[in-house]
C-alpha positions as CSV (number, residue, x, y, z in Angstrom):
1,X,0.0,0.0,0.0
2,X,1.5,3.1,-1.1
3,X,-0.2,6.4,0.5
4,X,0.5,9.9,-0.8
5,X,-0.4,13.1,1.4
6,X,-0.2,16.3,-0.6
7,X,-0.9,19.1,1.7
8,X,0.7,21.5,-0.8
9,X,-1.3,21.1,-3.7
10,X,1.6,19.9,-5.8
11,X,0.1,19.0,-9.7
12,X,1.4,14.9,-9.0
13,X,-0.8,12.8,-9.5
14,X,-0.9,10.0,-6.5
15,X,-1.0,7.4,-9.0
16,X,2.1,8.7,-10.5
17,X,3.9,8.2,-7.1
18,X,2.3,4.9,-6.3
19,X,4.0,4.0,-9.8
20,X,7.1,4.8,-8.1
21,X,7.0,3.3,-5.5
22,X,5.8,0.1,-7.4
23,X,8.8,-0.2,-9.6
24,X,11.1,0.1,-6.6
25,X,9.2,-2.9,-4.7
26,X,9.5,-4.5,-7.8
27,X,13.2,-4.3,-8.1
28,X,13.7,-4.7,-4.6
29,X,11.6,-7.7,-3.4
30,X,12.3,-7.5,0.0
31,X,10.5,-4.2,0.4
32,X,7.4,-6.0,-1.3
33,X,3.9,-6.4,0.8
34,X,4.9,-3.3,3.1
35,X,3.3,0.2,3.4
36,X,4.6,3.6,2.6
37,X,3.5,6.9,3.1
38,X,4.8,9.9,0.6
39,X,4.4,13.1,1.9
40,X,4.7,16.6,0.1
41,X,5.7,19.4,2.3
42,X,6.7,23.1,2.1
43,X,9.8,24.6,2.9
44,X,9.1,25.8,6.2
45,X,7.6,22.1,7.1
46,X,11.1,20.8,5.8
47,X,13.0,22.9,7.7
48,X,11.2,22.1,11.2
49,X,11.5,18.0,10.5
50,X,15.1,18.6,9.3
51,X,15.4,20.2,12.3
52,X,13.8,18.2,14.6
53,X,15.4,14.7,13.6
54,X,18.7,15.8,11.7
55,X,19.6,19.0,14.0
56,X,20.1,21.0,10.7
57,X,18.2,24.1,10.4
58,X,17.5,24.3,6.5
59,X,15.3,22.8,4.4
60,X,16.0,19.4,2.6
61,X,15.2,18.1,-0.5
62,X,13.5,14.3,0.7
63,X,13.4,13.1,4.6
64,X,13.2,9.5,5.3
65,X,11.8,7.7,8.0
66,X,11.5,4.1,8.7
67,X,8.5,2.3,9.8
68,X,7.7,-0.1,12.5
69,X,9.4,-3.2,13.2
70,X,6.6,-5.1,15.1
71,X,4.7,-7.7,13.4
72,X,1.6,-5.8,11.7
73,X,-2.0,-6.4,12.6
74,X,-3.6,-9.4,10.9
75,X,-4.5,-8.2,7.9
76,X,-2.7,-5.1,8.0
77,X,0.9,-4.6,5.6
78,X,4.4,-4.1,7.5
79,X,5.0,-0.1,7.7
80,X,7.9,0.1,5.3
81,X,8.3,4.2,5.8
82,X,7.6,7.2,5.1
83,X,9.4,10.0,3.0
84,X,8.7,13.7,3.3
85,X,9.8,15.6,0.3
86,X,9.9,19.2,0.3
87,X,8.1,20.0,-3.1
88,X,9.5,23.7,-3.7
89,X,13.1,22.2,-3.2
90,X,12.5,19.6,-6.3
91,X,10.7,21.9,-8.3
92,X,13.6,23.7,-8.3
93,X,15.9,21.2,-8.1
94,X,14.6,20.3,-11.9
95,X,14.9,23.5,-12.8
96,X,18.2,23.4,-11.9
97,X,18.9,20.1,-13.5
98,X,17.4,20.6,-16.6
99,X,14.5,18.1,-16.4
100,X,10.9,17.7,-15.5
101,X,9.1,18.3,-12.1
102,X,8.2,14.4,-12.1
103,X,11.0,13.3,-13.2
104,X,12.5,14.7,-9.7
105,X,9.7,13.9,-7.8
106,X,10.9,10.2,-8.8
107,X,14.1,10.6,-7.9
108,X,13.9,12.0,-4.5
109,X,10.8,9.0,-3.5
110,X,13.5,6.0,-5.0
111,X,16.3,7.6,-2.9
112,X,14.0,7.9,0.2
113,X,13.3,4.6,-0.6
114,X,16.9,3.7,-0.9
115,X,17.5,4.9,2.8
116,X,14.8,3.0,4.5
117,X,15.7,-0.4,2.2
118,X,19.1,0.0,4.3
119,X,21.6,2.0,1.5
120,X,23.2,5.0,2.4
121,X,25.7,7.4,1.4
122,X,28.2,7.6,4.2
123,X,31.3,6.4,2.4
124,X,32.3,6.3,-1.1
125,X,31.5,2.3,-1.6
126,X,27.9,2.7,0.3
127,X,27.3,5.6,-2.1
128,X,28.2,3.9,-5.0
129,X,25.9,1.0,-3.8
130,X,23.0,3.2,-3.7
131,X,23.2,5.5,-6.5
132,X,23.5,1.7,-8.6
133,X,20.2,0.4,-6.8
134,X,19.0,3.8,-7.6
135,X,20.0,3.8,-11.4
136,X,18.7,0.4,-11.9
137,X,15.6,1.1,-10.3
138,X,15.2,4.5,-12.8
139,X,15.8,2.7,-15.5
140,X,13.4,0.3,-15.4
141,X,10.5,3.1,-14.4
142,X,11.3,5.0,-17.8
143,X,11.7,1.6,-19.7
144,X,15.0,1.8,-21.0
């Protein structure tokens, strides 16, 4: 179960996200069969959570968080996660980059996604690890 909050009226479409989040439980079949929740936030809402659990007082581009490790109601899916994404930072972010608004929403959800599968960034091996997961992952959501 993939939910999306959108409390800044950003134009992506939930389903879009959900597709995300799809392809990267597809290519990663250990995070298959658990929930995650995709929030877009503001700057300001960025900057208080970044704040708050990271001790930096900016606003960041995507927030992870991981879920719950006890065993799920009956019935009920593992939570996976949830990643906050600060929606002004990507837009511009694209700009920046030279590509599409969606294109970076998808980029900042599979790296969120990459931190609560376990990847990180730390050291120049770990982040080679993840940006491959990452590119892999990419790759098959635009079907090349």
């Amino acid at each position: 179960m993939v939910g999306v909050s959108n409390p800044v009226g950003a134009p992506i479409p939930r389903r879009y996200i959900a597709g995300v989040v799809g392809a990267f439980q597809r290519a990663l079949p250990v995070t298959r069969g658990r929930a995650v929740s995709v929030v877009l936030v503001d700057a300001a809402t960025s900057r208080r959570l970044n704040r708050t659990y990271r001790g930096l007082n900016k606003p960041t581009d995507v927030l992870s968080f991981p879920g719950q490790d006890a065993t799920p109601w009956p019935g009920h899916e593992q939570i996976f996660g949830e990643i906050v994404i600060c929606y002004p930072i990507a837009v511009a972010q694209a700009r920046e980059l030279g590509h599409g608004v969606r294109r970076e929403i998808a980029e900042l959800v599979v790296h969120g996604l990459s931190h609560l599968a376990g990847y990180d960034h730390e050291t120049p091996k770990s982040a080679k690890k993840m940006a491959a997961v990452e590119a892999a992952v990419l790759k098959k959501l635009r079907g090349k």
